[in-house]
C-alpha positions in Angstrom: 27.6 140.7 124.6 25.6 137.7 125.5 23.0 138.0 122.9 26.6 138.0 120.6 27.9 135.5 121.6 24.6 133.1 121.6 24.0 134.1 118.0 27.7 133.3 116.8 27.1 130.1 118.1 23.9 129.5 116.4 25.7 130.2 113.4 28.0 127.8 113.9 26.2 125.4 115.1 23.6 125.5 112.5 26.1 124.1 109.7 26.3 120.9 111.6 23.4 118.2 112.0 21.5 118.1 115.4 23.6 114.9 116.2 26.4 116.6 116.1 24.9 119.5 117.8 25.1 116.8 120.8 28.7 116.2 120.8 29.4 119.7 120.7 29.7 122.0 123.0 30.2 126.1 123.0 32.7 127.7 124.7 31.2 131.6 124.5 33.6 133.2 127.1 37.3 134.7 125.9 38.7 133.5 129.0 40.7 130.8 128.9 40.9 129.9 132.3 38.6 126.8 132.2 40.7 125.3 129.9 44.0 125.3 131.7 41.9 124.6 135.0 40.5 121.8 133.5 44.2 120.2 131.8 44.9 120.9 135.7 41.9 118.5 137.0 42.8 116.1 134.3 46.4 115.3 135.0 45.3 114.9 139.1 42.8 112.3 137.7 45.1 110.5 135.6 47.7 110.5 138.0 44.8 108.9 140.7 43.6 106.1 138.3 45.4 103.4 140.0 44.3 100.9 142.3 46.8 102.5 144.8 46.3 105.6 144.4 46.0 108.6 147.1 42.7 109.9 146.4 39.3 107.8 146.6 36.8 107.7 143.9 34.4 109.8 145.6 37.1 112.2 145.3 38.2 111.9 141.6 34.2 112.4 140.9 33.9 115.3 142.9 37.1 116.6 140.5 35.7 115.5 137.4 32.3 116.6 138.2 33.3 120.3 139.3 36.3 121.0 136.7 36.4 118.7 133.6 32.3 117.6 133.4 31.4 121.4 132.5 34.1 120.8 129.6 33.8 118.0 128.2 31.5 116.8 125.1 27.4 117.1 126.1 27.3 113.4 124.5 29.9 111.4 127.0 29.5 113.8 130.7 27.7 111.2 131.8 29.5 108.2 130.6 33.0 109.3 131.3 31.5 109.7 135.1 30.2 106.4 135.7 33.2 104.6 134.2 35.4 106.6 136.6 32.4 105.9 139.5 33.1 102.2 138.6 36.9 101.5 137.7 37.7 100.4 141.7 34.4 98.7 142.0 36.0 95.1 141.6 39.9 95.7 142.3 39.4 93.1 145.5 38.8 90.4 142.8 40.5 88.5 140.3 39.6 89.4 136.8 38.4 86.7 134.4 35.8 87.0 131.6 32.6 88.4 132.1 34.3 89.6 135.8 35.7 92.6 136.3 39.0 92.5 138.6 42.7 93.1 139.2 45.1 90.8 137.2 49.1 90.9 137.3 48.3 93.2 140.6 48.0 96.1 138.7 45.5 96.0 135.9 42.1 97.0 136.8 39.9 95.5 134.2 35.9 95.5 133.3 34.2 92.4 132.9 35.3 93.0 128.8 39.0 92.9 129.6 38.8 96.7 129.0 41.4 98.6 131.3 39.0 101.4 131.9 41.8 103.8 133.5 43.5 103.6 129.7 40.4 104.1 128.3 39.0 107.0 130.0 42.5 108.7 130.1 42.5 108.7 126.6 38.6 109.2 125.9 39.0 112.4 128.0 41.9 113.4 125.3 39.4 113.0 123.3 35.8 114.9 124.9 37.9 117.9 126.2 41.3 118.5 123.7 40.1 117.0 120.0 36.8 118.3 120.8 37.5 121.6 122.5 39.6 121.8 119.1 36.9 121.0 116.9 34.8 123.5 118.0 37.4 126.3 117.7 38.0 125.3 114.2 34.2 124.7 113.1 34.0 128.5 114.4 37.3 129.8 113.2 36.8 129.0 109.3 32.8 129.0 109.6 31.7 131.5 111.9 34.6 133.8 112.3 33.8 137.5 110.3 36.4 139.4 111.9 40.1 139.7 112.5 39.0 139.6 116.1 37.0 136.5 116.0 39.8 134.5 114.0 42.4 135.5 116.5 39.7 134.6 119.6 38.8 131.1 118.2 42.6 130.1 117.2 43.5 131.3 120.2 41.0 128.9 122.6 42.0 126.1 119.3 45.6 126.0 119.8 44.9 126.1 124.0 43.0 123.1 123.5 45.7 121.6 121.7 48.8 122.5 123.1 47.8 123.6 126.4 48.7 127.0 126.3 49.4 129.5 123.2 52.5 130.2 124.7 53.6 126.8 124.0 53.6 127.4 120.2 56.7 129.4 120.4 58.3 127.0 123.1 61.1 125.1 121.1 61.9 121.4 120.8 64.0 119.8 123.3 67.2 117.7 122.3 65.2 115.0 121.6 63.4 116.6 119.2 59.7 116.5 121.4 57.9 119.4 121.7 57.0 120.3 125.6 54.3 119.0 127.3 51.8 121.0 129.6 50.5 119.0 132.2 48.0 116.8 131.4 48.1 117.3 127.8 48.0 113.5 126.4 47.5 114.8 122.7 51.3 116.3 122.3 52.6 113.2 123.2 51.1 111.2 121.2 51.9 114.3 118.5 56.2 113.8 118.9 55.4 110.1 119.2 53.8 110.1 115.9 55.9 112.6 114.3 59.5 110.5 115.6 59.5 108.0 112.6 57.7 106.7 110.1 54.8 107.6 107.1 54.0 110.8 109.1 57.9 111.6 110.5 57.8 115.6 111.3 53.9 115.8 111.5 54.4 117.9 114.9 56.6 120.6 113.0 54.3 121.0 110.3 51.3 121.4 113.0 53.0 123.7 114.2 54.0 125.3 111.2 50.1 125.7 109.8 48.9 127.0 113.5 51.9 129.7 113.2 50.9 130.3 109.6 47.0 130.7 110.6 48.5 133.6 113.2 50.1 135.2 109.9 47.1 134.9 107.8 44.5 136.3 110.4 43.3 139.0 107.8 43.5 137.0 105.0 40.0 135.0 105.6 40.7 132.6 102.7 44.2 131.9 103.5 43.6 131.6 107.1 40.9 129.2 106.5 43.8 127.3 104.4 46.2 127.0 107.3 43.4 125.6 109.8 42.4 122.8 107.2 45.7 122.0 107.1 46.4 121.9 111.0 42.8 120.0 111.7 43.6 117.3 108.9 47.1 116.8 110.9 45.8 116.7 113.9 43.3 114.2 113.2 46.0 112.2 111.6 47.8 111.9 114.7 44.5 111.1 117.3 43.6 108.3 113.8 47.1 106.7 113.9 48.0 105.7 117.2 44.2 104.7 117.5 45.3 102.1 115.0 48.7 101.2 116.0 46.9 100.1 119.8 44.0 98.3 118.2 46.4 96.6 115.6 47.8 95.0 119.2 44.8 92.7 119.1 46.5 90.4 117.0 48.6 89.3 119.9 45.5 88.3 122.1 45.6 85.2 119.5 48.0 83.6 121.4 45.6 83.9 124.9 44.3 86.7 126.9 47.5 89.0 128.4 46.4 91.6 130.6 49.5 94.1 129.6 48.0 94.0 125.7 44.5 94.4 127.0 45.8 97.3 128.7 47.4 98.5 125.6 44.8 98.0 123.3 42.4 99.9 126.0 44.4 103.0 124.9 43.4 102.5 120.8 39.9 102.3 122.5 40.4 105.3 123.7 41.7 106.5 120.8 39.1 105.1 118.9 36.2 106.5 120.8 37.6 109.8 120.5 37.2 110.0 116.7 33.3 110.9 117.5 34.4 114.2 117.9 36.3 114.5 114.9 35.3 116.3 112.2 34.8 115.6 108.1 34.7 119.2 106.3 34.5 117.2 103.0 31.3 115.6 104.2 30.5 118.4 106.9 29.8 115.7 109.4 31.2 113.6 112.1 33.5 110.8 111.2 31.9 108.3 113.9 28.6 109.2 116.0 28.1 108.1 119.3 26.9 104.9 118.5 29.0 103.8 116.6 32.2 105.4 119.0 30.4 103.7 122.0 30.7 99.8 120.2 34.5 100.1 121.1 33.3 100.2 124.8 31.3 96.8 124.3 34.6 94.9 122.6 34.6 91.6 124.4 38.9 91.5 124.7 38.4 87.9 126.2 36.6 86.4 123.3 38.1 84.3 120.3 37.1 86.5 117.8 38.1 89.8 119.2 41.3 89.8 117.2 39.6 89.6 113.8 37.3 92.2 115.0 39.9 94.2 116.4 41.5 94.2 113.0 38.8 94.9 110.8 37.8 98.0 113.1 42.1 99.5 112.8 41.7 98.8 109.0 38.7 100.9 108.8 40.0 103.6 110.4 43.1 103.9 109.0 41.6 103.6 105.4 39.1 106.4 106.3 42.2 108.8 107.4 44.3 107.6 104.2 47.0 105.5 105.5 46.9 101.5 106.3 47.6 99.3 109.7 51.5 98.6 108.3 51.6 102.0 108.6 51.9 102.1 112.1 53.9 98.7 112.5 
């Protein structure tokens, strides 16, 4: 079964460039458990981010380290540890530029102005769920032979997503959100997105191809369709509030605020997760590390951030075919 599994993933993996063989990682066993153990770890560490909260950082490493580090993207373990090692380091002291510190005693910020809690909150959305996501799909519509292997990688796809496969057949509540599984930042952001606007009703459509792709499991072409459609959407989703937090930066022209830095920390976030998203057009990454890794170097106290901070939310919304007044 092993030898199986290691040559699937060879196949898989050799349709991607060795960059992106990186950012990826494999996921060989059926078992699902990881997953949910993991959304588990990552809910206790988002709820623990805060300057007061109950558990120390020692502790939150020791967490990350034993149930979200094996699970994560190869290209940001390390990373996603040390800002996470480092986020309490300075909350005795008053932030100002070039210092990291507390401000409005309750934003801890880096010496950047970068609220790392927001950042790695939603950079972990990023190298466990749109990753963990990516991978299914790469291996559903390239690797998958068999009715079997379709139904295995959807499966682990739409658990990466949603939380639980389960929760595709869980109705909307009488606000019209789909339910949330514990520590599951991505459907929020999903009935967020799909509440008004260019992309009003996105989550039902999700929904709709991932349901579809169930339907069409023996139909290779047609289930290949339905992913396309769901990965595009998804992406959509991770792509627009990415912009709608870094189109914030405007607002730092009238002086530094800690509350927008904080905001704008999330579209960070956002921002740095696109490294893990995938172009089928181009069969490549959207962003590579380097390029995802500049939005951790933003300087939010500087002059020129806004311009920059624009220019970046322009680029990214362009790439994913919509435009910053979009999400206004």
């Amino acid at each position: 079964m092993k030898k199986v599994i290691v040559f699937l993933s060879l196949i898989i993996f050799s349709t991607l460039s060795c960059t992106d063989k990186d950012l990826l990682i494999p996921q060989p066993e059926q078992d699902l458990t990881h997953i949910y153990n993991t959304f588990k770890a990552i809910k206790i560490i988002r709820d623990n981010l805060g300057k007061d909260s109950e558990k120390s950082t020692d502790e939150l490493l020791a967490l990350y380290n034993k149930e979200i580090k094996p699970n994560v993207a190869r290209a940001v373990k390390e990373n996603l540890a040390s800002f996470i090692e480092h986020m309490k380091d300075s909350v005795d002291q008053t932030a100002v530029r070039g210092k990291a510190g507390l401000l409005e005693g309750r934003y801890m910020l880096d010496a950047n102005g970068i609220d790392l809690s927001q950042f790695v909150s939603h950079g972990l959305m990023g190298a466990f769920q749109l990753n963990g996501f990516t991978v299914a799909f790469v291996e559903a519509v390239m690797g998958a032979r068999t009715k079997k292997a379709r139904k295995d990688a959807l499966d682990k796809g739409v658990t990466y997503l949603l939380g639980d496969v389960s929760y595709l057949e869980k109705g909307k509540d009488v606000e019209g959100k789909y339910p949330v599984y514990d520590g599951n930042l991505f459907v929020v952001y999903m009935n967020e997105v799909s509440a008004a606007g260019k992309y009003k009703g996105i989550a039902d459509r999700i929904y709709a191809a991932l349901k579809d792709a169930y339907a069409k499991i023996e139909d290779r072409k047609g289930f290949r369709e339905e992913m396309e459609r769901a990965y595009r959407m998804v992406l959509k989703v991770v792509a627009f509030k990415g912009v709608y937090y870094l189109s914030m930066g405007e607002k730092l022209n009238n002086g530094f605020s800690a509350q927008i830095a904080s905001e704008i920390s999330k579209g960070l976030g956002f921002a740095y997760s696109l490294q893990f998203a995938y172009n089928m057009r181009k069969h490549e990454k959207y962003l590579n590390f380097d390029q995802a890794r500049e939005f951790v170097g933003i300087d939010l106290w500087s002059n020129d951030t806004p311009q920059i901070l624009t220019e970046k939310a322009s680029t990214i919304a362009k790439t994913f075919g919509f435009s910053v007044s979009d999400v206004q």
